[in-house]
Every structure is written in structure tokens, then in C-alpha cells.
C-alpha positions in Angstrom: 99.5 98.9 110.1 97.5 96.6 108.3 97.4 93.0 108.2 95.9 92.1 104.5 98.2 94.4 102.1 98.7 94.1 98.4 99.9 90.8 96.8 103.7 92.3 96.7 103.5 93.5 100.7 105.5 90.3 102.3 108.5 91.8 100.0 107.4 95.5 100.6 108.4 97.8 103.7 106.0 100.4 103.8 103.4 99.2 101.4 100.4 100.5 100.7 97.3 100.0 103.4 94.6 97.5 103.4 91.5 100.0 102.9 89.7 98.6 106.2 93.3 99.8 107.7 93.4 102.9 105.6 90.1 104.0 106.6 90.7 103.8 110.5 94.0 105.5 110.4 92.2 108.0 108.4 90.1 108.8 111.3 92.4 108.8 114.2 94.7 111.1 112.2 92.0 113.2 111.3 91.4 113.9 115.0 94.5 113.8 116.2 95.7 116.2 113.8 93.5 118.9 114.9 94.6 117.9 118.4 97.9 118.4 117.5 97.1 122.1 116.3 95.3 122.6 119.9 98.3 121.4 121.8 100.9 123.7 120.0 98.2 126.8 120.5 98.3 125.4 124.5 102.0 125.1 124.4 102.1 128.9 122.7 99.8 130.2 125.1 101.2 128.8 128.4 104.5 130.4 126.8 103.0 133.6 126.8 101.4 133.5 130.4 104.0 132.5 131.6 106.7 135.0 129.9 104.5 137.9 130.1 105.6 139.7 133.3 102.1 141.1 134.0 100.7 137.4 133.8 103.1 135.4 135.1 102.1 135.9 138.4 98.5 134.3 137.7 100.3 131.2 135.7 101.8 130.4 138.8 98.8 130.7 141.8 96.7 129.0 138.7 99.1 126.2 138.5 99.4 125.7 142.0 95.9 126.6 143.1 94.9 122.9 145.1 91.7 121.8 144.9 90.5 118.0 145.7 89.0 115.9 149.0 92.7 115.8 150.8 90.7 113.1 153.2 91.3 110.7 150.1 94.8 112.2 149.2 93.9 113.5 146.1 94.3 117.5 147.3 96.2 118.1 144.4 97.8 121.2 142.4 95.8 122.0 139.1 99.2 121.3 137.2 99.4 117.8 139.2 95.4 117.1 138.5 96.4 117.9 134.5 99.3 115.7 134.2 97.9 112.6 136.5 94.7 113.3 136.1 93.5 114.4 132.5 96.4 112.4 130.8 94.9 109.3 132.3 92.2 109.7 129.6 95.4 110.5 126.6 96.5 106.7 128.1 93.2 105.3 128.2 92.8 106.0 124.8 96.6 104.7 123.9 95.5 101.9 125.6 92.4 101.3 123.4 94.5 101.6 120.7 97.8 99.4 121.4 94.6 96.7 121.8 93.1 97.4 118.6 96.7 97.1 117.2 97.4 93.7 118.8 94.1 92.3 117.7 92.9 93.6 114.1 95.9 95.9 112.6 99.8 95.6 112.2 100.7 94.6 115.4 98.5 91.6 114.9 101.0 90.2 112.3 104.4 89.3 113.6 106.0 90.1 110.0 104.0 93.1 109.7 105.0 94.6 113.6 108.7 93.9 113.0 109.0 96.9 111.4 107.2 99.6 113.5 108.8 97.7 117.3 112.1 97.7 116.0 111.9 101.1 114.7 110.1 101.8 118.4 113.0 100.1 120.2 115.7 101.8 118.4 113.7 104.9 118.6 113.8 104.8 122.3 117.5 103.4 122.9 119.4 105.0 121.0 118.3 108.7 122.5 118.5 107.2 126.3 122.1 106.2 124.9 122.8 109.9 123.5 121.6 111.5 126.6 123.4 109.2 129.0 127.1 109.4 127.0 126.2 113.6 127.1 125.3 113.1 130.9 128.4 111.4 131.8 131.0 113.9 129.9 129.6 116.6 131.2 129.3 115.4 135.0 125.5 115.6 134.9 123.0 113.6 136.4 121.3 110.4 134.2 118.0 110.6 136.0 116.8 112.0 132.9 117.7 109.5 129.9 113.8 108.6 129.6 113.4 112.3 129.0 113.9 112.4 125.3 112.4 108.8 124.2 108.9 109.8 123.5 107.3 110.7 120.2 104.3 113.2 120.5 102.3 111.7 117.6 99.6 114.6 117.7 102.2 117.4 117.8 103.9 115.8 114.9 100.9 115.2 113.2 99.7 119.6 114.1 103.4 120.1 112.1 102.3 118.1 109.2 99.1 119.7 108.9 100.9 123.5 109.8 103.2 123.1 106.5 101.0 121.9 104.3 102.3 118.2 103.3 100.9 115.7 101.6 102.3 112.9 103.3 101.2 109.1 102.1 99.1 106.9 103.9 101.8 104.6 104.3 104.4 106.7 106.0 101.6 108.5 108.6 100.4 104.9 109.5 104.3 104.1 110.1 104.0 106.9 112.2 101.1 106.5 114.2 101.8 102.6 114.8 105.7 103.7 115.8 104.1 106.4 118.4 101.3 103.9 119.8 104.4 101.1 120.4 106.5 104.1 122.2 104.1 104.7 124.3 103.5 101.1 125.3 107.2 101.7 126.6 106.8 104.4 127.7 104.4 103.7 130.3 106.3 100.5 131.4 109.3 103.0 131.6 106.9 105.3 134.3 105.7 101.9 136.0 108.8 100.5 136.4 111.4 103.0 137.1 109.1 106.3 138.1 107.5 104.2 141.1 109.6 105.2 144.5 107.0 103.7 146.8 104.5 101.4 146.6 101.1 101.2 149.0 100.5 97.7 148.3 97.0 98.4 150.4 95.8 100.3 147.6 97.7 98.8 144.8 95.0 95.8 145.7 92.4 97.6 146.1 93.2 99.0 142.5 94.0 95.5 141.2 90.2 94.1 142.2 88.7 97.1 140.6 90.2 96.6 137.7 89.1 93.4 137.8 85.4 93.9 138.5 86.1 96.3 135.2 86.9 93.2 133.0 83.9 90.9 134.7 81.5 93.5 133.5 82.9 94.3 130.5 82.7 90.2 129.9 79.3 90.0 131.1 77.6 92.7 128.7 76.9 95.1 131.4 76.4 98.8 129.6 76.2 101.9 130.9 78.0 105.3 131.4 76.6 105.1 134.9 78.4 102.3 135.9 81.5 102.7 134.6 82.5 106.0 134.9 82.2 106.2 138.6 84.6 102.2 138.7 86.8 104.0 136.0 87.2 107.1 139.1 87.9 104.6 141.8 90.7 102.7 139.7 92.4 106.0 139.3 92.1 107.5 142.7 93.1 103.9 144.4 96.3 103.6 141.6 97.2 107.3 142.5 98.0 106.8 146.6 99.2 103.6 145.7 102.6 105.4 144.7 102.3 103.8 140.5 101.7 106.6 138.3 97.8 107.0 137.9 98.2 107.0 134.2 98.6 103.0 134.4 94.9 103.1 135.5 94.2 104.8 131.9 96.2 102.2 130.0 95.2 99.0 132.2 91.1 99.8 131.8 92.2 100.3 127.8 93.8 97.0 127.1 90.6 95.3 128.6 88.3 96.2 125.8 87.1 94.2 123.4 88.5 95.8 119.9 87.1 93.0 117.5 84.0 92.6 116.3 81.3 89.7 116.6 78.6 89.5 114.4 76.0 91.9 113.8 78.3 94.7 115.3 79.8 97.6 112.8 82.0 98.2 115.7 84.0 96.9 118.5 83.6 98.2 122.2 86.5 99.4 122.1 86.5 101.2 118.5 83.6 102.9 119.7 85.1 104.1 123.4 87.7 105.1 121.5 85.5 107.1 118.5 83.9 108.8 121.4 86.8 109.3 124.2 89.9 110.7 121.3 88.1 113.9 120.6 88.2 114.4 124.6 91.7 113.6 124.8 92.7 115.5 121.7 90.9 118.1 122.1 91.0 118.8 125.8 92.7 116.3 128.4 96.3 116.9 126.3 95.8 120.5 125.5 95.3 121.2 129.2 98.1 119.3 130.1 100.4 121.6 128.1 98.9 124.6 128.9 99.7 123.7 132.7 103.2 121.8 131.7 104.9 123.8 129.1 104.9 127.4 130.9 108.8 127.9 131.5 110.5 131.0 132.0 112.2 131.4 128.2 115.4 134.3 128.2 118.4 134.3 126.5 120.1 132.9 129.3 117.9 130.5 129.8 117.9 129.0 126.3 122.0 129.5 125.7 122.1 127.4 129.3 120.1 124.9 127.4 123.2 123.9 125.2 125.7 124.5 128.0 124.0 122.1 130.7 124.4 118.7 130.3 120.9 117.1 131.5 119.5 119.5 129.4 121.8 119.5 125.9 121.3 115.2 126.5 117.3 115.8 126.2 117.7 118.5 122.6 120.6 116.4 121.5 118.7 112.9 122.4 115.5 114.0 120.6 117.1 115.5 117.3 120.0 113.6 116.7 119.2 110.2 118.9 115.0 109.8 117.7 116.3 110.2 114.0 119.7 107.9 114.4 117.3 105.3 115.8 114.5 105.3 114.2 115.9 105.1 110.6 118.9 103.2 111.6 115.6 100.5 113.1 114.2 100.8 110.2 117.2 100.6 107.6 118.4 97.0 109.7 115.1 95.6 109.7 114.6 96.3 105.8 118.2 94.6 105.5 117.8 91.9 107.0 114.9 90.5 106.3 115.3 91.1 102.7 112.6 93.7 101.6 112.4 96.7 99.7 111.2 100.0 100.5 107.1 100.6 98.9 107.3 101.8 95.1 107.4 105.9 95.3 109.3 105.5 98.8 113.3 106.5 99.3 115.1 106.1 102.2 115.1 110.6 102.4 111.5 109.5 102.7 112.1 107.3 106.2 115.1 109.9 107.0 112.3 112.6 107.3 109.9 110.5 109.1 112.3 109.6 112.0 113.1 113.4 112.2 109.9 114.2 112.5 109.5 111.5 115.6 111.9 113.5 117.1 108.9 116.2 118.3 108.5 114.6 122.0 106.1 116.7 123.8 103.5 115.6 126.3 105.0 112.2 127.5 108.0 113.7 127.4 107.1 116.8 129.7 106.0 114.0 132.4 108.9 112.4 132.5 110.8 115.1 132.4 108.5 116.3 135.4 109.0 112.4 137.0 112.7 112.3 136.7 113.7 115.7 138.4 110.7 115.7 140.8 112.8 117.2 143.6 114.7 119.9 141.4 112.0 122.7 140.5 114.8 124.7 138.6 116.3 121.9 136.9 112.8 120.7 135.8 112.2 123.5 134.1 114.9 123.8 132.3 114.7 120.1 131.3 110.7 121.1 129.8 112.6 124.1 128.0 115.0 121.5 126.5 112.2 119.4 125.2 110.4 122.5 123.9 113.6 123.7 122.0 114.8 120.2 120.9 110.6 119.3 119.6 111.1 122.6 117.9 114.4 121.5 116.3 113.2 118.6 115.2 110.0 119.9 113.9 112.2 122.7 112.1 114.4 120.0 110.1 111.4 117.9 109.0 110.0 120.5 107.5 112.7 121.3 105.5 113.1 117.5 104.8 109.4 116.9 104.1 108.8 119.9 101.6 111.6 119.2 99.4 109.7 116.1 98.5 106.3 117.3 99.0 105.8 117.6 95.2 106.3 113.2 95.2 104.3 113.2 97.8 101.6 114.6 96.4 101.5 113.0 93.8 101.3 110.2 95.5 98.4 110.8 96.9 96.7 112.0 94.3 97.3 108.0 93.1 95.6 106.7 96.3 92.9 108.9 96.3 92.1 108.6 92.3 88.2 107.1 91.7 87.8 107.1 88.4 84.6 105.2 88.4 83.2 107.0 91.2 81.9 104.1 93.6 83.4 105.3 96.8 86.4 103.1 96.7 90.0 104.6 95.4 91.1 102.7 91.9 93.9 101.2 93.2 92.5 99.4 95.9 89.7 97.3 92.8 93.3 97.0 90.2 92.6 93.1 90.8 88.4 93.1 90.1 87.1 92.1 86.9 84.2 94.5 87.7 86.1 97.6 88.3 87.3 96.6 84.9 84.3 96.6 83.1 83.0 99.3 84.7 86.1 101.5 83.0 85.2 99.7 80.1 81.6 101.3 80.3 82.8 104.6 81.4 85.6 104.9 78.7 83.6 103.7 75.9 81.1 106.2 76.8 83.2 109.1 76.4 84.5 107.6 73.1 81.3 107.7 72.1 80.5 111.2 73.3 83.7 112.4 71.8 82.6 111.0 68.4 79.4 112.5 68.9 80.5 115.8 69.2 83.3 115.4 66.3 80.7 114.3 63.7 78.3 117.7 65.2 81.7 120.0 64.6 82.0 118.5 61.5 78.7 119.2 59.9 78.8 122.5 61.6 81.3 123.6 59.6 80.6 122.2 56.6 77.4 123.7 56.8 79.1 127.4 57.4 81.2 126.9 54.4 78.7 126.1 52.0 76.7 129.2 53.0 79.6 131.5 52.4 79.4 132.5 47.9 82.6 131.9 46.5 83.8 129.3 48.5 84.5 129.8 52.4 87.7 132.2 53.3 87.8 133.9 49.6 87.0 137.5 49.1 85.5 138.5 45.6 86.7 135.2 44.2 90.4 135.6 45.7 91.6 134.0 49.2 91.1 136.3 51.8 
């Protein structure tokens, strides 16, 4: 993800980060990952509710209870206020960051973002192709092929943290920069082809709202108070103009600034996005699942998941197509432009990354919702498809990902080495003349502490031996 790598990263794939670039994946990952371990306790517990026989009743009047001013169309189920409303903020914040990626990390440097889009693109293709070829030989409908081309980086990321691995900086940036470009197509895949009619009354209305956004945001103008009631009205006007109200989320995202003038430590944008990913994260997402992912789970029902075709396409799409396409993305784009994989890195390595990217959860529960809008029973089967194929997937990279977690570790225990204590990891100072020195000083220290406490020993027992008559070890003038 980072533009400014080592002096080896033009012939490296999956080098090591700048430490600018290291530093903010750090962060996004750190609260993402705890995210990630909300969403699957959400997705566990609307499981429950909704399996329970004495609950399920209550999952169902809660997930349909409507509530909302019906005068401005917005009288809207719970479940349909969680997945248009709340996961406008999990695209605002995806919006934030596809800016911050175009602007100041790898996206910013075409070299650099071949990598991650191809891998994106093949990612995304190559399960629409699986589920489409599964569709058509087993005479089921294709309105689902966008079903299985999302990664769900927070649930991947909950996984990660669940089993304990120690996976390099390199390969979780690959990651997070591969899920922020698939879900930059994803949402053009809900604009273009989820959009069945459009008011073109509000669309306008939405359009000059927006644009009153980016004056203001161009002018300086700050304030909570301004914004977040202008950030309500784009929403509410893109919702009853028939484009998913999620576009609203990613359209006010793309408009911040994300680079920083002088005097600033951070960006607008950075900081939006410091302050709104906790709330995404930690609630708008969770919620979302809690209100998306309660299917009815039998034996019948998951043994139909293997037998129906729309819904074998989806499992099939995210295990076998995500992982076909995202290392076979990865493997051309390596090939052909001539590079190498990052020293410590194997292609098992990439293999277990693009496994792992098959866990599509939350944008794949929309579309899955989108595609089969008119079909309650087929629509939940298609969300217990995406449940069993994310657990699949999550099942095989786990397997994958510990039998190298002992490399891995190591690995980072190299990135995170600071030997001379200044708050920066050795590696990243390998080419300062200071670092140098200051080893120098450190090492020369202990040599002399060593020799210190050699010369102390020494006299020590020296001075034990000449107190002992006879010599030291004898016993009445034999050896002891």
C-alpha cells in the first residue's frame, strides 16, 4: 500500500511498507479487527435468535418492526434502516479510504496499484464466472453472480485475530488495499445494475446537495452542526431516488480532503475517518448482521445449499472462485511484469491470502438481499450460502495460515525488532549512518559491561581459592 518502499521494491511484489504506510494500516487494522470480532458475535447471535424456536418469533416482529416519517418515504423496516441506513456510514468510511488510497498510499502509484486492482478484478470475475457456469447447468437463475464477489475485510481480519496468526505487514496491507478496491466495485456493481428505477427529481435534488457538501468542505466551513444534518438530506433524497442510499456514503467520502497542507498532522479526511471507523466497526456493521444474517439453519436447509444452484454458485463462487482469482491476479501480474515475490514470502503465502478473501460477508448479504429482492425464500437461502461458503473459506485459511504461522512469526518479530530503542523498528534505519553508530554505542557498552563483570568473576575466585589451606578443591593435602 505504500508509495516509498525499500530500495529493492520496483523488483519486489509484496515488499515491505513504508513506515508512514505501516503505521496507518496499523491503525485501521487495529480497529477493524476488533470489528471483525463484533460482526461474527452479531452474525452468531442473530443465528441464535433466529434458530431458537422460543425467540424466533421476536427476530422476526424486531426485523420488521417499521418505524420512520412515511410522509418522506423513509417508513422503513428496522432490517431495511440497518442495511440502507447504518451501512451508509461502513461506505462512507470506504469511501474515505479508497480517497486516501488514490491520493497518499498504493493506489497513488500506478506500479504499485497494479498489483492489488488486478488481484481485485480477478477477485471479482472469476467468482461471477463460477457462479454463472454453476447457474446455467443447473437451470438456475444468474441474478445472483454479484453475490459472491465481495471480500468482508473486517470478518477476515476477526478470523486472523480468532486463530492467533502472525500475519506480516505486507500481506494484511495486500489485504486491506485488495478489500478497499472490491468495494469500489462493488458499489458501482449496486449503482449500476441494483438500480430498477430512477426518480430523477430526487436524484437532483441529491446531486446539488452533494454539491453544496464539496463547496463547504472547499471553503473551510467546520462543524458537526452543519454537516451532519446535509450528510441526512443526501441520504434521504438518494434513497427515494431509486440508487441505493449507500452511494450517498461513498459520494460524501471521496470528497474529502485526505492530504495534508502545512501545519496539519492530519488530513480531513484521516481524521473523519479516525473518528467515524470505530462507529462503523463497532456498530453500523455489527447491526447490519445482527438484522441480515438470521436465517432459518436445518439439515435440510444447509444439504439444499449444495443441491440448489443459486445457492451452490454463491459457496462454490466464494471458496473456489475468490481464491482461483485472486492468486491467479496476482501470480500473472508477478509474471509479467517481471518481479519477485518479498524475501520470506512463497506463493502458499498468496495461496492463503486469497483463501482467506474468500470470507464475503456484509456486502455480500446486500447483494444477496438486492439480487433476489422479490424471492423471500430464495433470499434466505442465498444469505445461508454466504454464511456457509465465508465459513468454508475461513475454515481452509486457517489450516493454510497456521501451517506457516511459525515463518510468519518470525517475520514479524524482524519488523518489529528495535534494538536501539528510539521508537522506530531496526529495519526501517538499515540505511542511517546514525542508527549505526548508535549500535556501535550500545554494543560497545555491553562489551564493556561484559568485561567488567569477567574481570569481577575472575578476582572473585581467585580470591576464594587463595583462602582455602592447601590449595582450593584438595582435602588434607589430596584432591578432593
Amino acid at each position: 500500500m505504500a508509495a516509498s518502499r525499500t530500495p529493492n521494491a520496483a523488483r519486489k511484489a509484496l515488499g515491505r511498507l513504508s513506515l508512514p504506510e505501516r503505521t496507518a494500516v496499523a491503525d485501521a487494522l487495529r480497529t477493524e479487527t476488533v470489528g471483525g470480532v463484533l460482526l461474527l458475535v452479531a452474525a452468531v447471535a442473530a443465528l441464535l435468535w433466529a434458530n431458537i424456536p422460543a425467540l424466533s418469533h421476536a427476530y422476526d416482529a424486531v426485523s420488521h418492526f417499521h418505524l420512520g416519517p412515511a410522509a418522506l418515504g423513509l417508513d422503513l423496516s428496522v432490517a431495511h434502516w440497518a442495511a440502507d441506513g447504518l451501512l451508509a456510514i461502513f461506505f462512507f468510511v470506504a469511501g474515505v479510504e479508497l480517497k486516501r488510497e488514490l491520493v497518499a498510499g498504493d493506489l497513488r502509484d500506478p506500479k504499485a496499484a497494479v498489483l492489488p486492482v488486478v488481484a481485485a478484478l480477478c477477485g471479482m470475475a472469476v467468482p461471477a464466472l463460477v457462479y454463472t457456469l454453476t447457474g446455467l447447468t443447473g437451470g438456475g437463475s444468474l441474478a445472483g453472480w454479484a453475490v459472491p464477489t465481495a471480500t468482508d475485510i473486517a470478518f477476515a481480519l476477526a478470523v486472523l485475530a480468532v486463530i492467533g496468526t502472525s500475519l506480516p505487514s505486507a500481506l494484511r496491507a495486500f489485504l486491506l488495499t485488495l478489500a478497499v478496491v472490491d468495494d469500489l466495485f462493488a458499489i458501482l456493481i449496486i449503482a449500476v445494475f441494483f438500480t430498477s428505477r430512477i426518480d430523477f427529481a430526487a436524484l437532483g435534488g441529491a446531486v446539488v446537495a452533494l454539491a453544496v457538501f464539496w463547496l463547504l468542505l472547499r471553503k473551510g466551513v467546520r462543524g458537526w452542526y452543519v454537516y451532519v444534518p446535509l450528510a441526512l438530506v443526501i441520504w434521504a433524497l438518494m434513497y427515494n431516488s431509486g440508487v441505493h442510499a449507500t452511494i450517498a456514503g461513498v459520494a460524501m467520502g471521496l470528497m474529502l480532503r485526505c492530504v495534508t497542507r502545512e501545519g496539519e498532522e492530519q488530513s480531513p479526511g484521516e481524521r473523519l475517518e479516525h473518528l467515524m471507523r470505530p462507529l462503523s466497526a463497532g456498530l453500523a456493521v455489527p447491526l447490519f448482521a445482527l438484522f441480515s444474517a438470521g436465517v432459518p439453519i436445518s439439515g435440510g436447509a444447509l444439504a439444499q445449499v449444495f443441491t440448489r444452484p443459486e445457492t451452490l454458485g454463491v459457496v462454490l463462487g466464494l471458496v473456489v472462485g475468490k481464491t482461483v482469482g485472486v492468486f491467479g491476479g496476482t501470480w500473472l501480474t508477478v509474471r509479467f511484469t517481471r518481479a519477485s515475490l518479498s524475501d520470506g514470502l512463497a506463493w502458499a503465502d498468496v495461496f492463503a491470502v486469497a483463501t482467506l478473501a474468500g470470507i464475503g460477508f456484509t456486502v455480500s448479504l446486500l447483494i444477496g438481499e438486492l439480487a433476489f429482492a422479490g424471492d423471500t425464500v430464495l433470499t434466505a437461502e442465498v444469505k445461508a450460502a454466504v454464511l456457509v461458503g465465508s465459513l468454508i473459506a475461513a475454515i481452509c485459511a486457517t489450516v493454510l495460515l497456521k501451517v506457516r504461522n511459525t515463518k510468519y512469526r518470525r517475520l514479524c518479530e524482524d519488523e518489529e525488532r528495535d534494538e536501539d530503542l528510539d521508537g522506530i523498528p531496526d529495519v526501517y534505519e538499515q540505511d542511517d549512518p546514525a542508527y549505526h553508530l548508535r549500535m556501535a554505542e550500545i554494543h560497545e557498552g555491553k562489551a564493556a559491561e561484559h568485561r567488567r563483570l569477567a574481570a569481577e568473576l575472575s578476582a572473585e575466585q581467585r580470591h576464594a581459592r587463595a583462602e582455602v589451606p592447601g590449595g582450593a578443591g584438595d582435602e588434607n593435602g589430596r584432591p578432593a
